[in-house]
VOGU-3710 file (C-alpha; in Angstrom, 3 decimals, decimal comma):
1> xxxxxxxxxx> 13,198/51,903/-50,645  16,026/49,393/-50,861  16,722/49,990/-46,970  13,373/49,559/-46,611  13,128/46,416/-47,794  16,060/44,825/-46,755  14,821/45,692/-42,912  11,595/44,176/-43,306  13,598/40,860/-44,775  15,759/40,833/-41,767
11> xxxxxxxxxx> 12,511/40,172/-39,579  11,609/37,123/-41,895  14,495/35,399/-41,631  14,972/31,467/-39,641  16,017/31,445/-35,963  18,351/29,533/-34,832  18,557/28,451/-30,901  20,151/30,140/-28,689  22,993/29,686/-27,839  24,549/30,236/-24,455
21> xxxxxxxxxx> 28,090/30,041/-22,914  28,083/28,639/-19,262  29,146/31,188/-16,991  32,973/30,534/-15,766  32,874/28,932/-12,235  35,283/31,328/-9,685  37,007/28,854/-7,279  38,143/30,036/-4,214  41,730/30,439/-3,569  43,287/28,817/-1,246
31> xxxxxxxxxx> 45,902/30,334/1,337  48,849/29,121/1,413  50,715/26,852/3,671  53,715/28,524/5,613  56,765/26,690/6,331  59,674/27,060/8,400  62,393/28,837/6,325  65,519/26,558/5,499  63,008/23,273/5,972  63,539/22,844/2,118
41> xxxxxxxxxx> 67,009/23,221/2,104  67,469/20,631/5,178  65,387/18,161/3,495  66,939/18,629/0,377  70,676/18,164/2,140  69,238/15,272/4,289  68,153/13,263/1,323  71,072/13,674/-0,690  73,238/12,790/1,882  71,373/9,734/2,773
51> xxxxxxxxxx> 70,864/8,660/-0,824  75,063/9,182/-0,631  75,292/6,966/2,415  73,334/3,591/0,985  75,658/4,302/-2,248  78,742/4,017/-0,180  77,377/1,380/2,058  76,489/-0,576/-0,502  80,242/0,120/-2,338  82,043/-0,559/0,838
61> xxxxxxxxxx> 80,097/-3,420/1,775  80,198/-4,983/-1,976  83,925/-4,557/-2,440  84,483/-6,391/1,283  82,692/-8,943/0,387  83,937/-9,361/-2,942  87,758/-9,050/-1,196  86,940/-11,491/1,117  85,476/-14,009/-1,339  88,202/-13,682/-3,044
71> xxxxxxxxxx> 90,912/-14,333/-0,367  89,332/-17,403/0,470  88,427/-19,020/-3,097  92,226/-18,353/-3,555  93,012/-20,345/-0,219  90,752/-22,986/-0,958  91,930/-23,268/-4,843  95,213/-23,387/-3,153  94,797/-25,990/-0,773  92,890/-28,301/-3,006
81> xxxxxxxxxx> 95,881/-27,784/-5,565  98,586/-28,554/-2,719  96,593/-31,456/-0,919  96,114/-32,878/-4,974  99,349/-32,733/-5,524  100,725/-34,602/-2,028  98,241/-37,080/-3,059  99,287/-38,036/-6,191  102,782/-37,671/-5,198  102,054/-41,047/-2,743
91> xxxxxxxxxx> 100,706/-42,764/-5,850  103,823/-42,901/-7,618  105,146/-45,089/-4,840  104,163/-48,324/-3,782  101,306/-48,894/-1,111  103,990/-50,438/1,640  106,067/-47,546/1,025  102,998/-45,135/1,296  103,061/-44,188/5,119  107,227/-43,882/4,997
101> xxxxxxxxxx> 106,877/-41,228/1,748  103,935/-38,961/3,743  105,768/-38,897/7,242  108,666/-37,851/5,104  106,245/-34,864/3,172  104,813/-33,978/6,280  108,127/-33,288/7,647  109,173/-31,300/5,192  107,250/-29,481/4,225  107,484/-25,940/3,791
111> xxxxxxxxxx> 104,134/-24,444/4,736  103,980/-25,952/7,689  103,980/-22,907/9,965  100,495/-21,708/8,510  98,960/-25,263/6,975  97,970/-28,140/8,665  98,674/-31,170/7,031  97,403/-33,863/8,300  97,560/-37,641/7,062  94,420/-39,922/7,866
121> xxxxxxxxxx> 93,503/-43,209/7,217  90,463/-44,863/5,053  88,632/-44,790/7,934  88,927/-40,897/8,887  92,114/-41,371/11,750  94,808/-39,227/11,841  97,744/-41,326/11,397  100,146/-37,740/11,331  100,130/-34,366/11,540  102,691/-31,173/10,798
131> xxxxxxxxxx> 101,105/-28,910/13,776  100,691/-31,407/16,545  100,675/-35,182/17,697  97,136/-35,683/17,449  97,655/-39,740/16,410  94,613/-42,088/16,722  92,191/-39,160/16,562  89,285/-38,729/14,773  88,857/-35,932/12,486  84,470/-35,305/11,576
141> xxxxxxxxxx> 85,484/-32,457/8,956  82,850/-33,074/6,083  85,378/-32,891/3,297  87,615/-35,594/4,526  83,932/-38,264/4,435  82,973/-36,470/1,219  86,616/-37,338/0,038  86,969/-41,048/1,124  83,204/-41,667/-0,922  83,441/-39,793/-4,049
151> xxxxxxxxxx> 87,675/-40,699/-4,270  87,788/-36,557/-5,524  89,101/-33,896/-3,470  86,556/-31,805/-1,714  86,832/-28,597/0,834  84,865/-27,488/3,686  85,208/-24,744/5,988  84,394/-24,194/10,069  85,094/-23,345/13,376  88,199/-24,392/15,051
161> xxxxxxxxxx> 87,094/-25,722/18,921  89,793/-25,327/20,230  90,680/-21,557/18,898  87,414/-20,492/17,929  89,338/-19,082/14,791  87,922/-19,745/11,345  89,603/-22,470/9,090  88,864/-23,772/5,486  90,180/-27,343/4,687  90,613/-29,396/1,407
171> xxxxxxxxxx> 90,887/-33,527/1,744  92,442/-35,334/-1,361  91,814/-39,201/-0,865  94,967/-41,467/-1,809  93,599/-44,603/-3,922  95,870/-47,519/-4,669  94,389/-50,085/-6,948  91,260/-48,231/-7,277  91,039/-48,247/-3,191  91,352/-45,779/-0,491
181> xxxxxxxxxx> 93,926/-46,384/1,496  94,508/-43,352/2,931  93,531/-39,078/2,562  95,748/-36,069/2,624  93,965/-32,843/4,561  95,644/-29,598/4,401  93,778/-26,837/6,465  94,821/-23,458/7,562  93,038/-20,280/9,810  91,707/-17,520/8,016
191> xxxxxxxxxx> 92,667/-15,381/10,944  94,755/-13,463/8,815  92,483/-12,870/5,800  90,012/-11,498/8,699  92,642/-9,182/9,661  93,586/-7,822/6,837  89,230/-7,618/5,540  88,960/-5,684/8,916  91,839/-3,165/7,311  90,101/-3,283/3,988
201> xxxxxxxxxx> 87,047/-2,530/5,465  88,553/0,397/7,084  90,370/1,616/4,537  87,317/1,720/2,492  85,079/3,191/5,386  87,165/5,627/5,888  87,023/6,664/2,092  83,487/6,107/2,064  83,231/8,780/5,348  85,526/11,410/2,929
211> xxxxxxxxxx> 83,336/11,065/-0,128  80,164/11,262/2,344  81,792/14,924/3,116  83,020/15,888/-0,116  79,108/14,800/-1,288  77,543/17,364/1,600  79,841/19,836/0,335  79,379/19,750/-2,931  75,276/19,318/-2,473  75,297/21,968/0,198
221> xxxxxxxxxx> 77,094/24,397/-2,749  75,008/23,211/-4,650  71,649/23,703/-2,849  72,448/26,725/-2,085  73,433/27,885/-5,879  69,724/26,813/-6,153  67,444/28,227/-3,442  69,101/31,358/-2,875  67,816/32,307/-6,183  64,456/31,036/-5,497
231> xxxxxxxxxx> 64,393/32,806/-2,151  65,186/35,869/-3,854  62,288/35,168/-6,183  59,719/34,015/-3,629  60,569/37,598/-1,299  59,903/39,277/-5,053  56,680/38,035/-5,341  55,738/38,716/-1,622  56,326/42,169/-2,189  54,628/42,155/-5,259
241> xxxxxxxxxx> 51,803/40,550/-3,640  51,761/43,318/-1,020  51,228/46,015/-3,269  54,995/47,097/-4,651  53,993/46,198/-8,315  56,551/47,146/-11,334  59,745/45,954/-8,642  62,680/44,404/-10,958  64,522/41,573/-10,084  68,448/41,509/-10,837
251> xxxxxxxxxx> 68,588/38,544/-13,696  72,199/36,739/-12,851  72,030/33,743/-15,134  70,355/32,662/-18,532  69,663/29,480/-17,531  65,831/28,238/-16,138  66,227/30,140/-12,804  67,228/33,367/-15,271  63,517/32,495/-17,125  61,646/32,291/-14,039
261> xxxxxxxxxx> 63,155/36,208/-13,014  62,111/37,305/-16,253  58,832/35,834/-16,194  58,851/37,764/-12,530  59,671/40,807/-13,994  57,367/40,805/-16,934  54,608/40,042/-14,240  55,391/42,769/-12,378  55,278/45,003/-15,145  51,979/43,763/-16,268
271> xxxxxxxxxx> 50,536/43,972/-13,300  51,782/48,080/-12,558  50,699/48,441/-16,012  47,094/46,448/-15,151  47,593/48,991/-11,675  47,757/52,490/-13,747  45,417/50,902/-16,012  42,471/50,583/-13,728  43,529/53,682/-11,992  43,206/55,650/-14,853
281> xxxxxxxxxx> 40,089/53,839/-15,097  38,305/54,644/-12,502  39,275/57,998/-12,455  37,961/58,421/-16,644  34,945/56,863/-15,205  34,437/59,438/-12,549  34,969/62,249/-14,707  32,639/60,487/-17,208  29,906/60,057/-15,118  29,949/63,002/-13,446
291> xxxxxxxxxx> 30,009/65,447/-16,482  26,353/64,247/-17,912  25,124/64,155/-13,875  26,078/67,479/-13,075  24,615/68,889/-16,516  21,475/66,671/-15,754  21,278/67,480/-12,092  21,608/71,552/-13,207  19,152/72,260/-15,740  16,734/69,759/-13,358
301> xxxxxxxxxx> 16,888/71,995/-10,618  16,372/74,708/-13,029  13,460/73,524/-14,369  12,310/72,494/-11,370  12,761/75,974/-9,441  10,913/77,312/-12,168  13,753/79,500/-12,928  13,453/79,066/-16,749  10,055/80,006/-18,247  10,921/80,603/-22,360
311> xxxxxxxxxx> 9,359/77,420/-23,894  12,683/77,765/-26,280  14,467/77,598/-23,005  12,786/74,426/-21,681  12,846/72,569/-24,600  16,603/72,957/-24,654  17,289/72,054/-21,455  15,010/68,939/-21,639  17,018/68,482/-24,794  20,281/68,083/-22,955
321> xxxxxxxxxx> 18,891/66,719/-19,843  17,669/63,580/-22,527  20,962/63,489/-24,399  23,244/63,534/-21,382  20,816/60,403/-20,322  21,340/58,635/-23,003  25,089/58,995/-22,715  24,887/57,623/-19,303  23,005/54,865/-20,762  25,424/53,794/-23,079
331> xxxxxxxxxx> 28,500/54,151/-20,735  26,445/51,919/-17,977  25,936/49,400/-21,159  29,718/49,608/-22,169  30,478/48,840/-18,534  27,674/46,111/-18,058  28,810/44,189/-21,443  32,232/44,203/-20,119  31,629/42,976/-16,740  29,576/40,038/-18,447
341> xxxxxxxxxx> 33,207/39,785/-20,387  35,464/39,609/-16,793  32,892/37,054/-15,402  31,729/34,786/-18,241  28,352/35,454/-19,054  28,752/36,946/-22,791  26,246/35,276/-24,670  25,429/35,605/-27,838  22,018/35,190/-30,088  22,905/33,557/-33,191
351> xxxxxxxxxx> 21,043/33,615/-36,117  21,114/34,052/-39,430  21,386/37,601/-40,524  21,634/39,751/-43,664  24,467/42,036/-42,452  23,541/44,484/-44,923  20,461/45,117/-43,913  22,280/45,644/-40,125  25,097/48,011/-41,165  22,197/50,333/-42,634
361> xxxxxxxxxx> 20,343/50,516/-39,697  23,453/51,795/-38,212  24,225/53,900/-40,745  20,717/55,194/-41,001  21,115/56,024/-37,525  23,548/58,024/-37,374  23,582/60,060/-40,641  20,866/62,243/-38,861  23,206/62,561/-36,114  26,180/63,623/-37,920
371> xxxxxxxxxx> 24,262/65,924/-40,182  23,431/67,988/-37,151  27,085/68,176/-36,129  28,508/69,235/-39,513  29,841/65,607/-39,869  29,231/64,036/-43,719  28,656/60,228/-43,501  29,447/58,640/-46,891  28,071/54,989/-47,121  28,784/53,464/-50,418
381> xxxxxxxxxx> 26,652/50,473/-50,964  27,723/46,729/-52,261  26,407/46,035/-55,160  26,646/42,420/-55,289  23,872/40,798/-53,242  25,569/39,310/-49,993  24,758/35,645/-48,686  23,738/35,104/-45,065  26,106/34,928/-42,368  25,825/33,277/-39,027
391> xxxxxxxxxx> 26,188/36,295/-35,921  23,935/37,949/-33,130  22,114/41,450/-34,979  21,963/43,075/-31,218  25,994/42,360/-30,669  26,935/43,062/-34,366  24,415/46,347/-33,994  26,443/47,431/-30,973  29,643/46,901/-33,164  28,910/49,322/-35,591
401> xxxxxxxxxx> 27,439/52,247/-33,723  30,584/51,640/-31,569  32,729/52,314/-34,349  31,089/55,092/-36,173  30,601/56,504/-32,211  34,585/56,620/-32,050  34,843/57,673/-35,350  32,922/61,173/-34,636  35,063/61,270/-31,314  38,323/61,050/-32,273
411> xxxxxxxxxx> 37,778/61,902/-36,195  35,091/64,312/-36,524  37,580/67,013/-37,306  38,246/65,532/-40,652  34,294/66,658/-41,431  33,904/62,870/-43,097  33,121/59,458/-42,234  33,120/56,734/-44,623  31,735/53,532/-44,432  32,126/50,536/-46,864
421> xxxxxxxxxx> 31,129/47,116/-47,051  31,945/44,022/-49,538  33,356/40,355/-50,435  36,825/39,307/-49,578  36,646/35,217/-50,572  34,985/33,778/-47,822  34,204/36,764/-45,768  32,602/40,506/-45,522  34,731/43,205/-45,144  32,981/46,251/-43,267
431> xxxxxxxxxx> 35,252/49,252/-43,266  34,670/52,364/-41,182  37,285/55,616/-42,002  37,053/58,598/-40,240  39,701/61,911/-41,511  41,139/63,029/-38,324  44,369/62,687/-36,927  44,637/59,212/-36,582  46,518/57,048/-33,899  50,255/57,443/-32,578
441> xxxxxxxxxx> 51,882/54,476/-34,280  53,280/53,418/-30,780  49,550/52,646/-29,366  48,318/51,020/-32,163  49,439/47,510/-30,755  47,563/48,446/-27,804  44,321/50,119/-29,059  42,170/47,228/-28,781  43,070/46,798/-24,951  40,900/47,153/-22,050
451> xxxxxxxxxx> 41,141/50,461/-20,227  43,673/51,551/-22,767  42,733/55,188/-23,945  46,207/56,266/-25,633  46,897/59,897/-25,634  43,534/60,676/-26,910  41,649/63,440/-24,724  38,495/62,278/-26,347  35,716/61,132/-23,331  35,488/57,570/-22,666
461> xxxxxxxxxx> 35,976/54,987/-20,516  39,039/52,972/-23,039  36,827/49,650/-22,956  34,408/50,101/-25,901  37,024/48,691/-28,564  37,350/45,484/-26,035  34,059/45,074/-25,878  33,706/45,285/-29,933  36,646/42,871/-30,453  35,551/40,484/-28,576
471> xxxxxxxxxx> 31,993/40,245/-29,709  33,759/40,125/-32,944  35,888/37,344/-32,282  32,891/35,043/-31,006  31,788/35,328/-34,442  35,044/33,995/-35,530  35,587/37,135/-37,061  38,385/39,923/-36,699  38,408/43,446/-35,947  41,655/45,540/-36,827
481> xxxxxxxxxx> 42,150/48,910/-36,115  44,607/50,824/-38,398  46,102/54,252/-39,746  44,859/55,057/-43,180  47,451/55,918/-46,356  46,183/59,273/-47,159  45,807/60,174/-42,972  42,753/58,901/-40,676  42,010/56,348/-38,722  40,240/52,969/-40,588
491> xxxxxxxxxx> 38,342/50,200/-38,648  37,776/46,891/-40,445  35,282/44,236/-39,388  35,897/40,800/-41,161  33,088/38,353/-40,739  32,723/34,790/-42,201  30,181/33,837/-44,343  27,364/31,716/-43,140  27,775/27,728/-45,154  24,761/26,280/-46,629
501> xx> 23,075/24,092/-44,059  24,783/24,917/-41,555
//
């Protein structure tokens, strides 16, 4: 009376929309590009090496210039100091005595052989000069103007007409009483600070060209340290993608590159695994199918030839004819719920439910079933009125005659099933035990997989249990499948409880 009543309040209960996962969108893959082999590696050398060549060019050309700046601020400093001192020398005499004291410096003096030294008048004339009688002349040099109006010492640099050689000058004006009376210009050629950059910049060239090599030899090592490894790995997955699935690559380092061959490996693996799997598969399948359609198509043909005429007879054939049906059904049902898996389109129903009143149904079910076959279903009741929980009764349905379906399979030689169902905080605990041999501790981390049937000899295809997990899971449930203490197999469904107003 109690399951009575709890399955007519099951049909009274609120419905809550539908709801519907959007199936997954399959893009198409593209092909991919082929490529010269060795193009990365070129490209790879080519950049580094050019990236190399601006860094030296940039060295070289930075230290010349810096060397050559150098040379000449030194030149000029020195000149302005030399033509600063010759003037103030001429100060400390009188102005008559002026013109007798510079032809006197300008004779002797020491640097004449690589300075100028010329002695000019207010005006800009050269009254004197160490290198050559150039008397009377005018000189235009900007410095020496620059000098006479400012009274400071200024330099300039230029071209030489006459030698085309290029020449800095300094011009230090000599004031008497406050006037110019006269300016001291010392220039000399820089012909020798360009010969000796043009060595510099040789010298460093040259270095430059070394480290350019040492740089390709080094990156070529290095690229090569690189993509070798990565070539091994890309012909790897080429054969892999042709078919030779489970080939192991040789792991040589434990760096990234020693990863990525793992990764490769564990692929591989997978995918021989995923291989056999589906294999295995299809071949269960076969067998599967064809058992119930031979045993179908036979007793048809009997029936049909008129071959059997006891009424005892053709009831039992009709019998099996219907029950090997209705295992056909449920294996095309198995298969259609996990292709809607694979492709997206599991969708569930949900509702509020009262679980109990679902888990009877099953159990109802079935104890008729069992009973025939010797089996003893025990279903001990909860006793503490369960609230409402949020699932789809179809998918959870399914769940349960899965279980209890497995449970006669593989445990049906224990002559007991036992099935259980109460309040753990915020969730019910359903609990299905069967007494037969229970799984091989190695399988049990793989029970729940797709295609996975173990060593059991049991028929099946090895994809209900995915198909039950995962309708359990988009309940935000759990479904673990475990050995029992005292021997047997136990399957536990944990389900959350529905929140008020939700």
């Amino acid at each position: 009376m109690e399951q009575e009543s709890r399955r007519r309040r099951k049909k009274n209960l609120p419905i809550t929309p539908k709801r519907e996962e959007k199936p997954k969108e399959d893009k198409p893959a593209e092909a991919p590009e082929r490529r010269p082999r060795g193009r990365l590696r070129r490209r790879w050398l080519l950049n580094t090496l050019a990236v190399t060549l601006v860094v030296v060019a940039s060295a070289v050309s930075a230290f010349s210039l810096a060397m050559y700046s150098y040379y000449t601020s030194t030149i000029v400093a020195s000149l302005e100091s030399k033509a600063q001192t010759a003037a103030g020398v001429f100060r400390n005499y009188t102005e008559n005595t002026y013109l007798y004291t510079a032809r006197q410096f300008v004779n002797q003096f020491e640097e004449k052989t690589s300075i100028e030294v010329q002695i000019l008048t207010a005006s800009g004339r050269v009254l004197m000069s160490s290198m050559m009688d150039i008397s009377g002349a005018s000189v235009s040099s900007p410095d020496v103007a620059e000098a006479i109006s400012t009274k400071r010492v200024r330099t300039s640099g230029g071209m030489d007409p006459d030698t085309g050689d290029s020449l800095v000058s300094a011009s230090a004006p000599v004031i008497y009483n406050g006037s110019v009376v006269g300016v001291v210009r010392m220039a000399t050629s820089l012909r020798k600070v360009q010969s000796q950059m043009l060595r510099i910049v040789a010298v460093t060239s040259a270095i430059g060209l070394f480290i350019l090599v040492v740089m390709g030899m080094i990156a070529s090592y290095f690229i090569r340290s690189v993509l070798d490894p990565v070539i091994r790995v890309t012909e790897t997955a080429k054969r892999i993608a042709a078919g030779s699935y489970g080939v192991q690559m040789e792991k040589k380092s434990d760096d990234e590159m020693g990863e990525l061959v793992d990764s490769i490996n564990d692929m591989s693996m997978k995918i021989d695994q995923a291989e056999r799997t589906q294999s295995e598969f299809i071949s269960s399948v076969s067998h599967e199918l064809r058992t119930p359609l031979t045993a179908i198509n036979g007793w048809a043909e009997t029936l049909y030839n008129g071959e059997v005429r006891d009424a005892e007879d053709v009831k039992k054939g009709m019998g099996i004819i219907v029950s090997e049906a209705q295992r056909l059904t449920r294996m095309v049902e198995e298969l259609l719920e996990f292709s809607r898996m694979e492709t997206g389109r599991f969708n569930l129903s949900v509702e509020p439910i009262d679980i109990l009143a679902e888990l009877e149904d099953a159990v109802y079910t079935y104890r008729e079933f069992f009973r025939r076959k010797g089996l003893e279903l025990d279903y001990t009741e909860c006793e503490e009125e369960l609230p409402l929980i949020n699932g789809d009764p179809e998918r959870l349905r399914q769940v349960f005659c899965n279980l209890l379906d497995n449970a006669d399979k593989h445990g049906g030689a224990g002559g007991r099933v036992e099935v259980s169902v109460g309040r753990e905080e915020d969730q019910v605990a359903i609990r299905i035990r069967d007494y037969g041999p229970g799984v091989p501790q190695e399988e049990l981390p793989f029970i729940k997989y797709k295609f996975y049937k173990g060593s059991s000899k049991a028929r099946g295809s090895g994809i209900g249990l995915a198909v039950c997990d995962e309708i359990v899971n988009s309940h935000g449930g759990a479904l673990d499948i475990g050995n029992a203490a005292s021997g047997g197999c136990v399957a536990t469904i944990r389900l959350p409880i529905r929140v008020e107003g939700a």
